[in-house]
C-alpha positions in Angstrom: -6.4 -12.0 30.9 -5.7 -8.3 31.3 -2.2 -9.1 32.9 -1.9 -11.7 30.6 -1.7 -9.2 27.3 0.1 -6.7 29.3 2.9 -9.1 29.7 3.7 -10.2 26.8 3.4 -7.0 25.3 6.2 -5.8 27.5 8.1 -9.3 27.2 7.8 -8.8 22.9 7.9 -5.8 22.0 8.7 -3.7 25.1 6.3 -1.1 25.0 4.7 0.1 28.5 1.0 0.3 27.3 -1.1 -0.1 24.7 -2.0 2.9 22.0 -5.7 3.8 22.4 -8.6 1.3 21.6 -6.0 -1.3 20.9 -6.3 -3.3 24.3 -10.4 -3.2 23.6 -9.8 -4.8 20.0 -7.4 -7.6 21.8 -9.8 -8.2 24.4 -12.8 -8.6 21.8 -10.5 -11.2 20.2 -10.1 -12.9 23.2 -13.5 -13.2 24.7 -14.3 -15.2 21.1 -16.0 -12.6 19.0 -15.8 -11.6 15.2 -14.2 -8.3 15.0 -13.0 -5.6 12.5 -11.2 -3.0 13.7 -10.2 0.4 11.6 -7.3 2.1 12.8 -5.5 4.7 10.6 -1.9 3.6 9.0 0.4 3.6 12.0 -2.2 3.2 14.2 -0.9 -0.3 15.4 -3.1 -3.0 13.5 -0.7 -5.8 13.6 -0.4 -5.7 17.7 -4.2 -6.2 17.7 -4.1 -10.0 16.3 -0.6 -10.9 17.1 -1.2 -9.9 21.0 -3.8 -12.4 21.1 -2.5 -14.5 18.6 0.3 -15.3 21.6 -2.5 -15.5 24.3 -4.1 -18.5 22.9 -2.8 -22.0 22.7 -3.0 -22.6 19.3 -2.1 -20.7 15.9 -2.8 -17.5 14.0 -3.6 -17.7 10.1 -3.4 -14.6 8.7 -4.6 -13.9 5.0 -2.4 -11.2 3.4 -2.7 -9.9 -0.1 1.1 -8.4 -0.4 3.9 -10.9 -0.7 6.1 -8.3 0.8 4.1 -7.8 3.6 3.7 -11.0 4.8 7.7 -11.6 4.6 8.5 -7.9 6.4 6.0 -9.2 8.8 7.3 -13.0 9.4 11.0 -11.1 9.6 9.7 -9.2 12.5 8.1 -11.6 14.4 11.1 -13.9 14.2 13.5 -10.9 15.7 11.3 -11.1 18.4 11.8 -15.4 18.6 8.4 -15.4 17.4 8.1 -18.9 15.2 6.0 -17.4 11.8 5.9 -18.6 8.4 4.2 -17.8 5.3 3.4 -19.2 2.2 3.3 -17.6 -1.0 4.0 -17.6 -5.0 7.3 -18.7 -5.9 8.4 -20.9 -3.0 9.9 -24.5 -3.8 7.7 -27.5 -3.6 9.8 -28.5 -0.5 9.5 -25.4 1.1 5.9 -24.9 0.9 5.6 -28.9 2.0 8.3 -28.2 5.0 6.1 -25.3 5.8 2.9 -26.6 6.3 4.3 -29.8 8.2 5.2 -27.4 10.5 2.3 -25.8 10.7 0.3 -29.4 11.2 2.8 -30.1 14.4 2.5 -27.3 15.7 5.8 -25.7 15.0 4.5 -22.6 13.5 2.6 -19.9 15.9 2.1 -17.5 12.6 1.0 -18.8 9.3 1.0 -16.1 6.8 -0.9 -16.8 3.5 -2.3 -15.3 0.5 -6.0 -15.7 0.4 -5.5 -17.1 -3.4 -3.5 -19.8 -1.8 -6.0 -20.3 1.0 -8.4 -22.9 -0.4 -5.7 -24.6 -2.8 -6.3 -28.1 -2.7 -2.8 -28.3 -0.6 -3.8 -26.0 2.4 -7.6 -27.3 1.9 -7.1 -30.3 3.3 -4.9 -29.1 6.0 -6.7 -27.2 7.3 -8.8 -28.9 9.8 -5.2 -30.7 11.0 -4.0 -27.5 11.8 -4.7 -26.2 15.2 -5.6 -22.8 14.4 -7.3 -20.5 17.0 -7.4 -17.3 15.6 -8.1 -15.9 11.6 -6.7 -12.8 10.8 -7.4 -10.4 7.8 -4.9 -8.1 7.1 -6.4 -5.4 4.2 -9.7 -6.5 4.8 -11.1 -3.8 2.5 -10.1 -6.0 -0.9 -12.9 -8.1 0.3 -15.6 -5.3 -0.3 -16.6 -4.2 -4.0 -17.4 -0.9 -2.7 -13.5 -0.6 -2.0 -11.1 0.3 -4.1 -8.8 -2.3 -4.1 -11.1 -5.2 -4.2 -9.3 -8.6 -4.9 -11.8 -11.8 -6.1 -9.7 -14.6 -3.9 -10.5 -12.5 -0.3 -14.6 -13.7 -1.1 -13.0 -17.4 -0.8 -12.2 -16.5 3.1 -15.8 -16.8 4.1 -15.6 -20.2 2.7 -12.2 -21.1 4.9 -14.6 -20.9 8.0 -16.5 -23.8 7.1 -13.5 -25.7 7.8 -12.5 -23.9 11.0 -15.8 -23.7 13.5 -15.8 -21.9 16.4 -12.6 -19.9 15.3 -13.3 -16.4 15.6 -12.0 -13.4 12.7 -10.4 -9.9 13.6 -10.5 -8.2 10.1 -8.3 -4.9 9.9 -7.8 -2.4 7.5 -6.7 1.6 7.8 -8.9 2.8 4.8 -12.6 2.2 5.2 -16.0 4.3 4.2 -19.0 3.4 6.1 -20.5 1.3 3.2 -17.4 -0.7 3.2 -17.5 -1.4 7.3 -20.8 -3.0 6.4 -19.6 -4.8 3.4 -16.9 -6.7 5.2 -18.3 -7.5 7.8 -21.4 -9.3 5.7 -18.8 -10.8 3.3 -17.0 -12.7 6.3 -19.9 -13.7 7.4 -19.8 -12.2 11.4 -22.2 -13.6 14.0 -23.1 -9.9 14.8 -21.5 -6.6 14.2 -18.5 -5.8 16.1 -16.2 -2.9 14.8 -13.7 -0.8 16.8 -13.1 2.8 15.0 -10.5 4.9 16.0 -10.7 8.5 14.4 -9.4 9.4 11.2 -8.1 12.6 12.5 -4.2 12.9 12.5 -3.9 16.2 14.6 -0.2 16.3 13.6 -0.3 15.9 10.2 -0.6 19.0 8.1 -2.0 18.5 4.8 -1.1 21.1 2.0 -2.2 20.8 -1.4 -0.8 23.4 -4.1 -1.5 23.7 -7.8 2.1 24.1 -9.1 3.6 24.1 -12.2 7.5 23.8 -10.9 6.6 21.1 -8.8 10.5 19.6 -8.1 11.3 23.0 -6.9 8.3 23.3 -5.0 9.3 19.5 -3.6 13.0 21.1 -2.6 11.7 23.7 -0.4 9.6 20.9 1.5 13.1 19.1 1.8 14.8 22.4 2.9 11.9 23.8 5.0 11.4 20.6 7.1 14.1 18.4 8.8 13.7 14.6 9.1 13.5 11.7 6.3 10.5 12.0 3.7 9.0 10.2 1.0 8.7 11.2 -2.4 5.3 9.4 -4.1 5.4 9.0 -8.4 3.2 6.7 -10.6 5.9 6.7 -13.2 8.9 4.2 -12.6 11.3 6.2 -14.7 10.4 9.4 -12.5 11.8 7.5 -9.5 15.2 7.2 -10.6 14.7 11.0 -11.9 13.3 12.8 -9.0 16.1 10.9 -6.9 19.0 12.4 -8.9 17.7 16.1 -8.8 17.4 16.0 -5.0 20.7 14.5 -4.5 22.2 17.1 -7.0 20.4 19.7 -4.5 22.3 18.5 -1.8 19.2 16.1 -0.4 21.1 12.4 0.3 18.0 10.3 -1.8 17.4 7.2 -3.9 14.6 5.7 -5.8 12.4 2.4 -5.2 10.1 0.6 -7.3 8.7 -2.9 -7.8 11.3 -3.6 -10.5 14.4 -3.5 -8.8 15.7 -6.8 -7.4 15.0 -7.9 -3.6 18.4 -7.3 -2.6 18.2 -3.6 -3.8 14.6 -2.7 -2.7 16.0 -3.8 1.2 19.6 -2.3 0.9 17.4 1.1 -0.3 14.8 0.6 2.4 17.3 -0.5 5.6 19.2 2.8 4.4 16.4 4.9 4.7 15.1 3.3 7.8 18.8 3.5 9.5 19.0 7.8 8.5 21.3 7.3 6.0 19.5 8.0 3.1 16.7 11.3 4.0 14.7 10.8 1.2 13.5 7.9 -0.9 11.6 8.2 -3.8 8.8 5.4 -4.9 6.1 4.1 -6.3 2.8 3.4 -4.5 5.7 -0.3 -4.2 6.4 1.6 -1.2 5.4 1.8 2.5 3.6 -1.0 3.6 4.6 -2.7 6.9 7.4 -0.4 7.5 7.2 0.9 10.6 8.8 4.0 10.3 7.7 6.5 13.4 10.0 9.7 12.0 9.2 10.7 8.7 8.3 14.1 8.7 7.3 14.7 5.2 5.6 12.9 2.7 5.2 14.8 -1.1 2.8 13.5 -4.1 3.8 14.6 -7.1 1.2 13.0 -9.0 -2.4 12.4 -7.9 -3.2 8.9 -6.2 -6.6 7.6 -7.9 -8.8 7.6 -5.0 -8.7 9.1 -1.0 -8.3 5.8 0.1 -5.0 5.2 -1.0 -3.6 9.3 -0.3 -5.0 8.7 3.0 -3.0 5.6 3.7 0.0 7.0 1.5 0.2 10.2 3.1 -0.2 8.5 7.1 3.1 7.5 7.0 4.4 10.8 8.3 4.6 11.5 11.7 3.6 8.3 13.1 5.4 9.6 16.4 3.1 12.7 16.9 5.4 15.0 16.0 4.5 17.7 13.5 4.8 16.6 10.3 3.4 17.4 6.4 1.9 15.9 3.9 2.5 17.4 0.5 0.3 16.7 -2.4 1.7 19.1 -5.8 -0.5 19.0 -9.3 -1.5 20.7 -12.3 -4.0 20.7 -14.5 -2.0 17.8 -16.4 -2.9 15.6 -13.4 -6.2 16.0 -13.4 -6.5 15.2 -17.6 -4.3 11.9 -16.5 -6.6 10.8 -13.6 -9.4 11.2 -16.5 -7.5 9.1 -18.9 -6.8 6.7 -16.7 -10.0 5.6 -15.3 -11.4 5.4 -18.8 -8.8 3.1 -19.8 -9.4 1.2 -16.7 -13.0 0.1 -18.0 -12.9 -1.2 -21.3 -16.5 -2.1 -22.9 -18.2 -5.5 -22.2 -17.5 -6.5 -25.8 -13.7 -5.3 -26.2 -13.4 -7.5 -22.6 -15.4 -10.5 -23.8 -13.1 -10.1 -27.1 -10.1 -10.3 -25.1 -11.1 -13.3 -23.6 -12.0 -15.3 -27.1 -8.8 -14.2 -28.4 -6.8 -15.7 -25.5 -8.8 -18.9 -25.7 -7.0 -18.7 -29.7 -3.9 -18.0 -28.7 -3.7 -20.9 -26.0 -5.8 -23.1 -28.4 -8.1 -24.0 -25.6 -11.1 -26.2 -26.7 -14.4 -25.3 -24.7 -15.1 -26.8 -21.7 -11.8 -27.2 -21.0 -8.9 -25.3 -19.5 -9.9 -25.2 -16.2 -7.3 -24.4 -13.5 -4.5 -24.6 -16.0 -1.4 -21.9 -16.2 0.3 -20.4 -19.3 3.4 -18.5 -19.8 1.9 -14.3 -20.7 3.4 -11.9 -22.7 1.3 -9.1 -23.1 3.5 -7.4 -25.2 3.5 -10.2 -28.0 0.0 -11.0 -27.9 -1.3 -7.7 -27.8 1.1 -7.4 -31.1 -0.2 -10.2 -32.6 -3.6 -9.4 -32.2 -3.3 -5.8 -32.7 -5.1 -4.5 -29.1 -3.4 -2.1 -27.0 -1.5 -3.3 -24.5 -3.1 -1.3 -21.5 -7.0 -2.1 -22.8 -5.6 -5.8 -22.8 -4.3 -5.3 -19.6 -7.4 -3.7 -17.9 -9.9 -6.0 -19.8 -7.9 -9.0 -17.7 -8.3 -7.2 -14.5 -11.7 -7.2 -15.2 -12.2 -10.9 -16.0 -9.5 -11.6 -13.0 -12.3 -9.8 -10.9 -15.5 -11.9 -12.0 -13.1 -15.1 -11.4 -12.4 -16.3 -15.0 -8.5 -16.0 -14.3 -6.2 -14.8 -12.0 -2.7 -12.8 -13.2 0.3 -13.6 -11.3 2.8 -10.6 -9.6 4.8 -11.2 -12.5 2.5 -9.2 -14.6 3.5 -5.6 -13.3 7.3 -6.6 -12.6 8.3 -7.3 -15.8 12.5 -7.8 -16.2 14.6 -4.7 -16.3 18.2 -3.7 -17.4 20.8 -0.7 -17.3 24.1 -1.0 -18.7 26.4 0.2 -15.7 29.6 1.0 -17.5 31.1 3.7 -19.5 30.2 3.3 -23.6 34.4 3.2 -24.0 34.5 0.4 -20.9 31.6 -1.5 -23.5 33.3 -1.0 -26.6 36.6 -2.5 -25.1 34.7 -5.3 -23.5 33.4 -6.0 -26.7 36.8 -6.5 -28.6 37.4 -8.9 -25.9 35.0 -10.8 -25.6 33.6 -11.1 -28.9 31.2 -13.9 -28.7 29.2 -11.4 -26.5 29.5 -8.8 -29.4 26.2 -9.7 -31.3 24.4 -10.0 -28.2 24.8 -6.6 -26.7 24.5 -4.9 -30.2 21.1 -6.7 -29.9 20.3 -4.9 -26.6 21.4 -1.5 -28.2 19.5 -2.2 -30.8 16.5 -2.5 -29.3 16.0 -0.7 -26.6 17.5 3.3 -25.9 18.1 4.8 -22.9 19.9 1.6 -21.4 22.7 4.1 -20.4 20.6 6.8 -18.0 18.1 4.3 -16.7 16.7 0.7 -16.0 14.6 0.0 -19.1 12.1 -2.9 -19.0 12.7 -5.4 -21.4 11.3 -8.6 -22.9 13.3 -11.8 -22.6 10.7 -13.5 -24.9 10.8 -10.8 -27.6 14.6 -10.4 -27.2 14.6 -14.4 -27.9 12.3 -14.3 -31.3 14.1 -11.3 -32.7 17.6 -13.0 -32.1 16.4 -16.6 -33.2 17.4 -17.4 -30.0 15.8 -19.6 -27.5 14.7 -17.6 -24.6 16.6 -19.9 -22.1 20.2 -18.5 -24.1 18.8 -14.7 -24.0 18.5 -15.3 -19.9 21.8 -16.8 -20.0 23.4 -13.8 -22.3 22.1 -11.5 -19.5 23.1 -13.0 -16.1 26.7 -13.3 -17.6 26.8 -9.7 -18.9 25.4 -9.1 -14.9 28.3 -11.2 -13.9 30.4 -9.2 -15.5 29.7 -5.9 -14.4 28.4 -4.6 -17.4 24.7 -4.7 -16.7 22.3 -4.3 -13.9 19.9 -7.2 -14.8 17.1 -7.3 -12.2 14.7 -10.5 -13.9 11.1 -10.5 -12.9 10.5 -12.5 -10.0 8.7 -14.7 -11.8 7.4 -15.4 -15.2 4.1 -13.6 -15.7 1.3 -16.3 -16.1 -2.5 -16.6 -16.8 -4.2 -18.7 -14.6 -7.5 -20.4 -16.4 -9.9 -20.8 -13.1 -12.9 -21.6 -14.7 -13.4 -23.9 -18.2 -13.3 -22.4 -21.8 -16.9 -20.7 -22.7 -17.8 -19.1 -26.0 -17.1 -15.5 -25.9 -20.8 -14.9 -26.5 -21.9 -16.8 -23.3 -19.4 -15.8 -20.7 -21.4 -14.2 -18.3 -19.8 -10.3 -17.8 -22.5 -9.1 -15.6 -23.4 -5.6 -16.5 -24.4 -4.7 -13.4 -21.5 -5.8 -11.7 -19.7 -4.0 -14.4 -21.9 -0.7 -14.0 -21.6 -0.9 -9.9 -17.5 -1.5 -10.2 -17.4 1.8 -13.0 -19.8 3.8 -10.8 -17.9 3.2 -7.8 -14.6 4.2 -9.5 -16.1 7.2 -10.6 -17.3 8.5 -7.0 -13.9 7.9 -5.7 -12.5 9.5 -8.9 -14.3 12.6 -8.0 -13.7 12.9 -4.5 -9.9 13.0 -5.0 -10.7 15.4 -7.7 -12.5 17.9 -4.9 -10.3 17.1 -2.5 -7.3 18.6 -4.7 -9.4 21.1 -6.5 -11.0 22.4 -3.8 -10.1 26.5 -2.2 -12.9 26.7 0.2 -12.7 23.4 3.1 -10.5 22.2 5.5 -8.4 19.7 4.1 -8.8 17.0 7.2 -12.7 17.7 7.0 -12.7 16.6 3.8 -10.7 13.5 4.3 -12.5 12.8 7.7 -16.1 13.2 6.0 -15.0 10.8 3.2 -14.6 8.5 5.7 -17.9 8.8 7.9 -16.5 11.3 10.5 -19.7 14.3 9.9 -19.1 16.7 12.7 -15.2 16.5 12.6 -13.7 20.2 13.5 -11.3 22.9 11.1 -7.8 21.5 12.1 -6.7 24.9 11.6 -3.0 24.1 10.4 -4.1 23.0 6.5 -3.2 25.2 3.3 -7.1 26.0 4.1 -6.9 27.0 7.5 -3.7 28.9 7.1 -5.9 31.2 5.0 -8.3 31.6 7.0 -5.9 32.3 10.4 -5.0 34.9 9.1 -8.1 36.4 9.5 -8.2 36.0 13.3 -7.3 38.9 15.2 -4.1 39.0 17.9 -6.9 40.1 20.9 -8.7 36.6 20.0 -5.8 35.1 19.7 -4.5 35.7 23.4 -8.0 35.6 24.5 -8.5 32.5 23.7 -4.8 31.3 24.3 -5.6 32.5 28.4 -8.3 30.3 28.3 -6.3 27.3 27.1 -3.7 28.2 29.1 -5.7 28.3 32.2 -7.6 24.9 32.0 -4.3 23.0 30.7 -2.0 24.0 34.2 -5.1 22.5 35.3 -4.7 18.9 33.6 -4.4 17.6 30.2 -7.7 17.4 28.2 -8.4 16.3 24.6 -9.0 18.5 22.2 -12.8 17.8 22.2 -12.7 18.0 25.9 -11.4 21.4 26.2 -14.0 22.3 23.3 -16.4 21.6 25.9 -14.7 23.2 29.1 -13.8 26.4 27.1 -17.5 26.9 26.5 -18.6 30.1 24.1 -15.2 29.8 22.4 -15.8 29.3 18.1 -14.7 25.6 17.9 -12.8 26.2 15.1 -11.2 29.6 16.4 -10.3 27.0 19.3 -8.3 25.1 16.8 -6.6 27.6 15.4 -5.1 29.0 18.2 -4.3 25.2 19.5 -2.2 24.2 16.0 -0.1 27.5 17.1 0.4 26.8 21.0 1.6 23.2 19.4 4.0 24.9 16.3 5.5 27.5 18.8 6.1 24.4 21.6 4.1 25.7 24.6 1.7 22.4 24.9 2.4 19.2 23.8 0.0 16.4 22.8 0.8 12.6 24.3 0.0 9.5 23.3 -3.5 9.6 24.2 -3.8 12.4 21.7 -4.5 14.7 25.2 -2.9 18.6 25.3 -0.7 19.5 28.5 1.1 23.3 28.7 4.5 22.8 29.3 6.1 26.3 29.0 5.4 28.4 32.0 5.7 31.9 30.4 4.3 32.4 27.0 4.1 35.9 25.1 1.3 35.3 23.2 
């Protein structure tokens, strides 16, 4: 079995040998036994169930929440001549049909599959056809409402197994607190506990956090300071495109990505940046997943992510090779009033939500009782107009109701459809003359929205439609021919936004909101809220303590390279310094030990003095740490 998964590792993917604790989490797969497995980002999850997923005879269904992971993923596998597939929102009815033929024959050796889509009817009844010998959950934190990106549709999973006896789970995720690890692994239903945990602790990875009011400057001397591609992180679409100009006008090659910009753009932007040809791109939290990146050297935040989990995961995606590399996080008192404003907004009171939900029932003219697993066309815009509600308590009262199953919001409903004109206001006016039937149709663009000239500005096809007396049909039309033409950049959303009705229409007054759910969920937010708040706030701690104690690691070390540690270095004399460097010196010629390991050997020696002095024998080149995350000396003369 050993040689087995050795071999086609190699035969794949190339690579020599596993990374640490992957070959045990392969292994657990194979011998039949429900595991999760926590490893950091880059840490190599997706080895851990395709591995096996090739060892055994039949296929691997994998539940992923992220369209665009599951197709970056099913890309990959087919480079390799891996057959994979996946279904997802979208897709033709032919396609999806073709697909799961395939799957039925035995065509497919990969199904990928949203876990919304799992127990459709379709896939349902399919699924005892299909010879499936290994489930895979990819994210599995969304299943746990202790985490902070829970998702309704992943509780369905448990259910999936009923159909599929004797197949055993692997359940990964890289963000995890110890309350979670038990939640999944209850939720999934697991025969007995079974969960791999490699160490939080990114030894290479230097996190700095700075309160800083010139933050793009600040962000330049990152750029200038540190070579290698980065990653700029921004909640604020707008701020891409921005932050993107002003490093390029510095000199720094960048460009901006964002869930907004067509398919074709967000790869072009993406393949450049992978490829070196771009050093920096600039994104929303759209960015980074599945890309499998091992040279970044510097990832910046220039806003505050709303919880650890996600800066931890966000700010992982440097240095996945070992190297030294940085992880930048820049606020100001600003960020920490926004982080406030946004998680009140995010929990809207029982009654506004239960309001929300009698005034769609209106809108759609829904009797009671009825409804139930029927789709509508959303504009949030209009009907938040209509019913004079604010578009972003609307918003976050349907993420609520989407969370105790009453509906489900489609992607479509944070990619709305975007436009910038892309020629010279002269170039228009001429155009104009010319074309003159087109006239009244791009004054009605001008007229309604400002700024079409610097940016991409989200627009409303629907609203552009009732203004215009237009159906909206002809507004779609006006815009893919003034796209054709080269006069706009129209980038449509990829799909209409929709409200899914799962469950019948109730009267307001009887739709069961439980506040305790509803207390746990806000409670929950506001622990995670607070910890991000420490963690940037905070003068006094090492920065990877903090993160590694967020995530159940107590008696983790001082990793002596933080803007924490830097501080306090400075406070170690040069006698300790080469005191303590001999020592190092002296057991590394020996052989290479762990940093842990030569905690022990170099007994007496402050633990975190040990550190110290370790980060600067790395920085300065005389040891080296390999794969295995083990120290060796490699310069034979040092002057210390």
């Amino acid at each position: 079995m050993v040689d087995n998964i050795h071999s086609i590792l190699q035969h794949y993917w190339g690579y020599p040998s596993f990374r640490p604790m992957q070959e045990d989490i392969i292994l657990s797969v194979l011998e039949g036994r429900d595991t999760l497995a926590l490893l950091p980002t880059g840490g190599g999850k997706s080895l851990c169930f395709q591995v096996p997923g090739l060892a055994m005879k039949g296929m691997t269904l994998v539940i992923s929440p992220l369209i665009a992971l599951m197709k970056d993923q099913v890309e990959n596998l087919k480079r390799r001549n891996i057959s994979a597939a996946a279904l997802y929102s979208g897709m033709k009815y032919r396609e999806i049909e073709s697909v799961i033929d395939n799957a039925v024959n035995n065509q497919i050796k990969f199904l990928y599959i949203s876990p919304e889509r799992l127990m459709s009817d379709r896939i349902r009844l399919n699924l005892e056809a299909m010879n499936i010998s290994l489930l895979a959950i990819d994210e599995a934190h969304c299943i746990s409402q202790w985490g902070y990106d829970f998702r309704p549709p992943y509780l369905e999973i448990a259910r999936a197994r009923d159909f599929l006896p004797g197949v055993p789970v692997i359940a990964l995720t890289a963000t995890a607190t110890p309350d979670v690890v038990d939640d999944i692994q209850e939720k999934l239903s697991f025969a007995r506990q079974n969960v791999f945990k490699k160490s939080f602790e990114r030894p290479n990875l230097t996190y700095l956090v700075y309160r800083e009011e010139d933050k793009y400057n600040r962000m330049l001397k990152v750029f200038r300071g540190v070579n290698g591609t980065g990653i700029v992180y921004v909640r604020n679409r707008k701020k891409t495109l921005e932050i993107a100009e002003f490093l390029s006008m510095n000199g720094i090659s960048a460009t901006f990505y964002h869930a907004g910009l067509s398919p074709q753009q967000r790869d072009k932007r993406q393949a450049d940046w992978i490829k070196n040809e771009t050093r920096v791109i600039v994104s929303t939290n759209a960015f980074g997943m599945g890309i499998d990146k091992p040279d970044v050297r510097a990832v910046v935040h220039l806003d505050i992510p709303d919880n650890l989990e996600a800066y931890f995961q966000e700010a992982g995606r440097a240095g996945r090779d070992l190297k030294r590399s940085y992880a930048v996080l820049l606020f100001d008192d600003q960020d920490l009033e926004n982080l406030n404003r946004n998680f009140h907004s995010s929990f809207p009171e029982i009654k506004m939500i239960k309001n929300v939900y009698r005034e769609l029932m209106n809108y759609y003219q829904i009797p009671p009782g009825k409804g139930e697993n029927t789709a509508f066309d959303f504009d949030l815009n209009a009907f938040s107009t209509e019913k004079n509600m604010n578009p972003a308590i609307v918003f976050n009262a349907l993420k609520l109701l989407e969370k105790e199953s009453y509906l489900h919001l489609n992607e479509a409903m944070v990619s709305p459809s975007r436009i910038k004109f892309i020629v010279s206001k002269e170039d228009l006016y001429s155009f104009q003359v010319e074309n003159m039937k087109y006239d009244g149709f791009v004054k009605l663009l001008l007229r309604s929205y400002s700024g079409v000239f610097s940016s991409y500005v989200v627009i409303n096809d629907s609203a552009l439609a009732r203004k215009a007396s237009l159906k909206e049909s002809h507004v779609v039309f006006g815009l893919k021919k003034l796209h054709e033409f080269g006069i706009i950049e129209y980038n449509p959303a990829p799909e209409k936004p929709q409200i899914v009705f799962i469950q019948p229409h109730i009267p307001s007054k009887d739709l069961h909101f439980s506040k305790k759910n509803y207390k746990f969920r806000k409670e929950s937010a506001s622990q995670r809220l607070e910890a991000i708040k420490e963690y940037v706030s905070s003068v006094e701690k090492c920065r990877s303590q903090m993160l590694l104690n967020y995530f159940g690691e107590k008696d983790g070390l001082e990793c002596g390279i933080c803007d924490y540690c830097r501080k306090e270095k400075g406070k170690l004399s040069n006698v300790l310094y080469e005191a303590i460097a001999r020592r190092i010196k002296k057991l590394l010629l020996q052989h290479p030990y762990s940093i842990e390991e030569l905690a022990r050997e170099a007994n007496g020696i402050n633990p975190d003095q040990l550190i110290v002095v370790v980060q600067y024998l790395l920085d300065k080149r005389w040891i080296e740490m390999d794969h295995r995350m083990r120290y060796r000396w490699i310069k034979q003369k040092a002057v210390y």
